[in-house]
DRENGU-616014 format. One record per atom (N, C-alpha, C): residue in three letters; x, y, z. Coordinates in pm, whole numbers, padded with zeros to 5 digits, always signed. Example, Ala and Ser with C-alpha at 12.3 -4.5 7.8 and 13.67 -1.06 7.14 Angstrom:
2
ALA+01319-00569+00780 ALA+01230-00450+00780 ALA+01320-00330+00780 SER+01285-00225+00708 SER+01367-00106+00714 SER+01290+00003+00787 
% end
This chain:
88
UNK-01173-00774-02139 UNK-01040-00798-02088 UNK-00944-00688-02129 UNK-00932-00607-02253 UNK-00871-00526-02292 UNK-00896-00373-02212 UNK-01032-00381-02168 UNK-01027-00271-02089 UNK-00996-00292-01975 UNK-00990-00387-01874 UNK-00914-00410-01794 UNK-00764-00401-01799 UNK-00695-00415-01896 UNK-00578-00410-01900 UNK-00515-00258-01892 UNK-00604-00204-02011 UNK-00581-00068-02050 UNK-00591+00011-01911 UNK-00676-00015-01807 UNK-00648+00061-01640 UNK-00604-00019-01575 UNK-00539-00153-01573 UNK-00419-00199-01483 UNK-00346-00143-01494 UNK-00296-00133-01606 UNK-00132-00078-01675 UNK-00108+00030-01626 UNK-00153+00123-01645 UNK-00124+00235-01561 UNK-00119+00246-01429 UNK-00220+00186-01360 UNK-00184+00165-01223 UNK-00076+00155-01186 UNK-00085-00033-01223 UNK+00079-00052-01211 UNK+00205+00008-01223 UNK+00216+00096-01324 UNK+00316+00207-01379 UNK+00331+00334-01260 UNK+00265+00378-01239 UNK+00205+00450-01167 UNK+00281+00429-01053 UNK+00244+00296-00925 UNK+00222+00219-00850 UNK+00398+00165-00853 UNK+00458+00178-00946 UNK+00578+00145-00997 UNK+00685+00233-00961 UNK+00663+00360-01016 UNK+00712+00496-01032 UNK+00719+00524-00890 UNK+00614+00540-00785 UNK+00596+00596-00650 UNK+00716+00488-00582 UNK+00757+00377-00614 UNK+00818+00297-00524 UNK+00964+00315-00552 UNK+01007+00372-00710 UNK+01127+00359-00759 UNK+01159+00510-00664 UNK+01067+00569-00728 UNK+01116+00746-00630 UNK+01113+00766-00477 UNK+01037+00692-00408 UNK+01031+00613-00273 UNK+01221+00615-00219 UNK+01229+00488-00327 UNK+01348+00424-00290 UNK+01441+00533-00290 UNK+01441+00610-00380 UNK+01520+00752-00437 UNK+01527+00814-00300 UNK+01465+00849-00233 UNK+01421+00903-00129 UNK+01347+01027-00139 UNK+01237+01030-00210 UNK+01143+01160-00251 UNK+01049+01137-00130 UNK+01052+01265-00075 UNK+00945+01269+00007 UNK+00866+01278-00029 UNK+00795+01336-00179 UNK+00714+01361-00220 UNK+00599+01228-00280 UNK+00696+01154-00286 UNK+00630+01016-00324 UNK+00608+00975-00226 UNK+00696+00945-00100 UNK+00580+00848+00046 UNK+00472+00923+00023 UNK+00447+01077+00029 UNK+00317+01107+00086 UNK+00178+01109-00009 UNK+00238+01098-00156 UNK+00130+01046-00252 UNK+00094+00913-00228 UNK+00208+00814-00179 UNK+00174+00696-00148 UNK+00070+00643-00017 UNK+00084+00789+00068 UNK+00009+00761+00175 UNK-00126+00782+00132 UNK-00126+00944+00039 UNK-00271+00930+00038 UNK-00355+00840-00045 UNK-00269+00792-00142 UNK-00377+00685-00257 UNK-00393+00559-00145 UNK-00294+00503+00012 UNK-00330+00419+00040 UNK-00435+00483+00127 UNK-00456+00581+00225 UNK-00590+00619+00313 UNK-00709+00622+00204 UNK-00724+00633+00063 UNK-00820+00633-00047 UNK-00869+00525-00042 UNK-00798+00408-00084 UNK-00799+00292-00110 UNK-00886+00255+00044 UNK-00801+00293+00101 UNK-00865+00188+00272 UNK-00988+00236+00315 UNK-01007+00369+00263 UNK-01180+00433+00279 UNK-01276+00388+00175 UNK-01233+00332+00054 UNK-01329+00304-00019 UNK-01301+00143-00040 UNK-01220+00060+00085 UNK-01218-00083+00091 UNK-01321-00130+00202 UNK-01305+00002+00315 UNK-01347-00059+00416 UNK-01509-00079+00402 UNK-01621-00044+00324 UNK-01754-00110+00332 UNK-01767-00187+00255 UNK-01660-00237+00141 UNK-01670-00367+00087 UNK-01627-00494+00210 UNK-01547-00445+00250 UNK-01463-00542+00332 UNK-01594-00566+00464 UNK-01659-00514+00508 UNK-01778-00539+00645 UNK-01896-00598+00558 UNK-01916-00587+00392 UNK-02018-00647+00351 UNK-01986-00792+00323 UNK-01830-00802+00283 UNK-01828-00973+00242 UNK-01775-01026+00349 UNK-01766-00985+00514 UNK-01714-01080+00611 UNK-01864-01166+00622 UNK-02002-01094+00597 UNK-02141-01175+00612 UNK-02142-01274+00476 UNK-02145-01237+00392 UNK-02107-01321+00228 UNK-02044-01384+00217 UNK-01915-01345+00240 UNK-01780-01445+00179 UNK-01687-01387+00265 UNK-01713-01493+00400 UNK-01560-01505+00476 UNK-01415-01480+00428 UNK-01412-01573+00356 UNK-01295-01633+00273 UNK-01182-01517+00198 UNK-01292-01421+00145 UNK-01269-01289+00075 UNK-01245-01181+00161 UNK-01263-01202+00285 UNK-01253-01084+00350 UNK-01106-01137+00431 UNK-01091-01233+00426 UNK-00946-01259+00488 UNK-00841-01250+00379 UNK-00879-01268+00255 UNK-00804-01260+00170 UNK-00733-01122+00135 UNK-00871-01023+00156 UNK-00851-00900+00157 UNK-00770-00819+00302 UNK-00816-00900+00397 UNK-00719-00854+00494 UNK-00583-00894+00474 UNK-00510-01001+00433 UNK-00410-01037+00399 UNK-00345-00923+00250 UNK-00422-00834+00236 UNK-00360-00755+00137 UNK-00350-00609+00184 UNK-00409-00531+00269 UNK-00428-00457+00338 UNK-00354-00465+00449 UNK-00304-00521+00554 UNK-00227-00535+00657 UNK-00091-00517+00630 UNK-00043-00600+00527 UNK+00119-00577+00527 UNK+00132-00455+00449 UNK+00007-00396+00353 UNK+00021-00303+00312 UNK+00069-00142+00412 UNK-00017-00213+00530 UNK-00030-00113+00603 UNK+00086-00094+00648 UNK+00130-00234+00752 UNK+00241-00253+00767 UNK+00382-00154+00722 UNK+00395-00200+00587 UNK+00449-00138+00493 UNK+00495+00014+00537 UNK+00327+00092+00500 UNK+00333+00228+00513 UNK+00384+00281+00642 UNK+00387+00175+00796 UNK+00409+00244+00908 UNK+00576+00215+00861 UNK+00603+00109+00864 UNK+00777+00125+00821 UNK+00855+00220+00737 UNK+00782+00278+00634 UNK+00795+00347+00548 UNK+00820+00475+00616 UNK+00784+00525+00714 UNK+00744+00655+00787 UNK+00846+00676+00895 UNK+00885+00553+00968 UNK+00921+00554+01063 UNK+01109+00616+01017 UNK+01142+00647+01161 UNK+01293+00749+01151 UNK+01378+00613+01183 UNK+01517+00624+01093 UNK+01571+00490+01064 UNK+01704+00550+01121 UNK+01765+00487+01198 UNK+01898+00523+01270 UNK+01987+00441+01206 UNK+02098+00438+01127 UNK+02210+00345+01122 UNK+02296+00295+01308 UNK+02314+00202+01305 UNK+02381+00128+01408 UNK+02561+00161+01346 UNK+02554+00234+01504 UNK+02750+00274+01483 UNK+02802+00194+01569 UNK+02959+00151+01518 UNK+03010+00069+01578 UNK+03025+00089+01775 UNK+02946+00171+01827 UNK+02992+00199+01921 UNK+02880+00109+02025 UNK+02764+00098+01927 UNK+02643+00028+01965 UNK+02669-00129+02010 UNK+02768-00131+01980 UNK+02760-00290+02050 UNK+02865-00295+02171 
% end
């Protein structure tokens, strides 16, 4: 359990940092964020086709973590216009 912790923590920290500087508006962080998520989704996706035969259950679970993730990242990307009063 302690070694589990000892590589959560950092993750998390990590995982933490990219969202605070995100918010900051570092470009440099969406695009670290993009690539640890295309990482993640290449080394999810043959777990994820082995337990839809195994364990249904787990593979929806896992889609439910992956989707809004994704989600996420397309919002993240996308060009954001403020609405001027002229718009209505």
């Amino acid at each position: 359990m302690i070694i589990g912790v000892g590589i959560a923590l950092p993750i998390i920290a990590i995982i933490a940092l990219l969202i605070y500087m995100i918010g900051k508006g570092k470009n440099w962080a969406k695009l670290t964020y993009l690539v640890l998520f295309i990482v993640g989704l290449s080394l999810n996706i043959p777990a994820l086709v082995i337990s839809i035969f195994t364990n249904p259950l787990f593979t929806v679970l896992r889609l439910g973590d992956m989707i809004p993730a994704g989600i996420g990242l397309i919002l993240l990307f996308r060009h954001y216009q403020p609405k001027t009063s002229d718009d209505f």
